[in-house]
C-alpha positions, 0 to 999 in steps of 0.5 A: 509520480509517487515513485519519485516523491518517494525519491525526493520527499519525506515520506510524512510529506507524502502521507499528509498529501495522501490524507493518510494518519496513523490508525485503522478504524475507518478503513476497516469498515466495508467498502460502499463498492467493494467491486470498485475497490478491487479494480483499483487494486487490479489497475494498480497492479498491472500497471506496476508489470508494465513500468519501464522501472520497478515499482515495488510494493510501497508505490503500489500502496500508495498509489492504490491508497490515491486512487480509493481516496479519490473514490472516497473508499477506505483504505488501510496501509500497512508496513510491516519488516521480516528477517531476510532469507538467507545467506544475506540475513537482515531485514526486508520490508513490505507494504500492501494496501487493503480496503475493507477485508480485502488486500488490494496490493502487496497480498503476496507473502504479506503474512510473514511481515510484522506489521509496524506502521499502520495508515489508513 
């Protein structure tokens, strides 16, 4: 579902409907569960393997980020842009999700991203 709001909605539509704010303070406290938490992040992430489509790292988030406000976790979204590889230059994006110290979605090279929009 998040995959195709992302298609048809503004992005600020989705993230009210998320109840996700710009800030950070209360998603980097530790989560009451931290092991509920990490299963989230697994669930979310085996399931983005096994879609007929691709579901890149913003719908993973976001979808993660659903899933621990439903369980009343904290949560942390951040989107960050790097320069692309080359020869194609440019700029690439990535989004993860972390709850408390640990990254649940999009840990993968996530280090090499500028972090330019923070939601939690």
């Amino acid at each position: 579902l998040l995959r195709v709001a992302l298609l048809l909605l503004p992005f600020r539509r989705i993230a009210s409907f998320l109840h996700l704010s710009a800030g950070d303070e209360r998603a980097k406290q530790a989560p009451a569960s931290p092991a509920a938490a990490e299963r989230v992040g697994w669930a979310v992430r085996a399931a983005a393997k096994r879609t007929p489509w691709k579901s890149a790292c913003l719908v993973q988030a976001l979808t993660a980020a659903a899933l621990l406000h439903r369980r009343n976790l904290p949560a942390i979204l951040y989107v960050g842009v790097a320069k692309a590889p080359e020869p194609f230059g440019g700029m690439t994006a990535h989004a993860w999700l972390a709850c408390g110290d640990r990254i649940l979605t999009g840990a993968h090279d996530h280090e090499r991203y500028r972090v330019i929009s923070v939601l939690s």
